[in-house]
N, C-alpha and C positions, 0 to 999 in steps of 0.2 A: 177782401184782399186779392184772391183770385179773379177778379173781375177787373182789378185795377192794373193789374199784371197785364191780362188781356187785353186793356185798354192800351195800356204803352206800346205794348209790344205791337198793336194791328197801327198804332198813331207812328212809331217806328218806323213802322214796314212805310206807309202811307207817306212820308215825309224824306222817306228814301227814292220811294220810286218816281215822286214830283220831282229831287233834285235830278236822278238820274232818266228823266223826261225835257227836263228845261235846260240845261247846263249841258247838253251833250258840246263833248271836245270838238273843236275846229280844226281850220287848215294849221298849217307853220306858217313861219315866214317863209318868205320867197329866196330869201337870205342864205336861209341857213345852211350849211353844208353837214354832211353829215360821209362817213366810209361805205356807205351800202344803203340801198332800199330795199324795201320787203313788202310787197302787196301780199295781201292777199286773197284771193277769185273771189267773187261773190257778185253783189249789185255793181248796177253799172257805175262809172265813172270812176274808179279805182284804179286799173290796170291804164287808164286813159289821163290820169291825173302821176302816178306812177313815171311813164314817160315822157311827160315833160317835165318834171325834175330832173328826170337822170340826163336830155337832151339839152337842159338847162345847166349841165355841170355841176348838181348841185351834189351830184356823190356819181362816183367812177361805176358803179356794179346795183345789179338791181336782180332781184330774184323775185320769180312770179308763182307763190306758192299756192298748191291746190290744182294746179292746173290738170283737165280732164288728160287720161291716156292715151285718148286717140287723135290729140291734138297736138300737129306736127307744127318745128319752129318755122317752117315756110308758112303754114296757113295763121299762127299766130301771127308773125310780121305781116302778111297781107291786109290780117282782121285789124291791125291795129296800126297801121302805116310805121312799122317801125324800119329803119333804112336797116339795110344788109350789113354795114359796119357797124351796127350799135349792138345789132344782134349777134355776130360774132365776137366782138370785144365785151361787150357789158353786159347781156341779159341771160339768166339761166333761168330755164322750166323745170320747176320744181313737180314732179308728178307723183311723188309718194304720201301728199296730203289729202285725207276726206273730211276734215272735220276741222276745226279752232285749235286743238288742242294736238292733234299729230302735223298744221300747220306750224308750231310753236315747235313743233321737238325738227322738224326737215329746217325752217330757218335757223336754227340751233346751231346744227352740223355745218351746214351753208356758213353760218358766221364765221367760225371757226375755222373753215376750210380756205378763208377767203381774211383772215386776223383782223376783222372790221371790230374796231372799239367804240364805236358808235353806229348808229343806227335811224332811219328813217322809216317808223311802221306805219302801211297806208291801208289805210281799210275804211267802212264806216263809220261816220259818226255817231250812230247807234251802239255798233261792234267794238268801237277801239276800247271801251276799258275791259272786256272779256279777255277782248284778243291780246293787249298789252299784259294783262297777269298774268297768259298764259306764257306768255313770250318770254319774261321775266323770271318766271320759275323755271325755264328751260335752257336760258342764256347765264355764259358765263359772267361773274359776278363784276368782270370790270368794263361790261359792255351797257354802252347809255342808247336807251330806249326812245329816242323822238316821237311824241307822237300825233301825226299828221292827219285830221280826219275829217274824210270824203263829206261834206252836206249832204244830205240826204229827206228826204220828206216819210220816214217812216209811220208804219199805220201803227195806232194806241196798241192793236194784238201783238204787232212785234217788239213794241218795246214793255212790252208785259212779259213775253216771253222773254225776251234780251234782258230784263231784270231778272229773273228769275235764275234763268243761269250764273249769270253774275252773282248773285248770291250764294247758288250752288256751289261753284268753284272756290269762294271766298271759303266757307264755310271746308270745303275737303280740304284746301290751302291749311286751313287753322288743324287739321286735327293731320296734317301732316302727309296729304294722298297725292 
């Protein structure tokens, strides 16, 4: 009996991290509008995929969470060709996040502060379901979560580990952390 327990549970596990290996979330439409964007820093192509949405009109406001301290908004627009009116009207540097998880409580506040009822979250396509649960447990309950994700060619260790956490989260979600 105990064996067969084992057996489900490791066939489980095993059967979870193929889907969340094979099935990783894509871009949006091109279409789509949404109240705000939310990158957030990590691998490349994110913050670069980020603004051309927002240049594309496809939402007024774009927040770029996690961004390092000593990284001013002159040298951000340089690094990222962002023109001087976009960066004064639509982009905020979010520099209070280090991690998935205090990036989800700074875009929070930001939503709020900014009454976006919707939402365009951009990150990896490895990351985005971490990063979306985390986002969701942090955002108020009438704000819809888009979620838009980066391609990316991650190696088997990090979507081992990126499973892992995901699970972790899921499981402290359930018992209420």
């Amino acid at each position: 009996m105990f064996r067969r327990f084992v057996a489900f549970i490791v066939l489980v596990w095993l059967f979870g991290f193929l889907w969340f290996a094979v099935a990783l979330p894509g871009p949006l439409p091109a279409n789509l509008r949404t109240d705000a964007i939310i990158v957030l820093t990590g691998s490349s192509g994110r913050i670069e995929h980020a603004l051309k949405v927002l240049e594309a009109g496809k939402a007024p406001d774009l927040l770029v969470s996690g961004v390092d301290r000593e990284v001013r908004p002159r040298e951000f627009a340089v690094q990222f060709h962002v023109p001087a009116r976009l960066m004064r009207c639509c982009v905020t540097l979010g520099y209070r996040a280090y991690d998935t998880r205090s990036n989800a409580i700074e875009a929070a506040q930001w939503v709020t502060e900014h009454d976006a009822k919707s939402v365009r979250l951009v990150t990896a396509d490895w990351h985005m379901r971490r990063a979306a649960l985390e986002l969701a447990r942090e955002m108020p309950a009438d704000v819809r979560i888009e979620r838009d994700g980066v391609p990316s060619r991650p190696s088997l260790g990090a979507l081992f580990l990126e499973y892992h956490k995901l699970l972790a989260r899921a499981a402290l979600n359930l018992w209420g952390r």
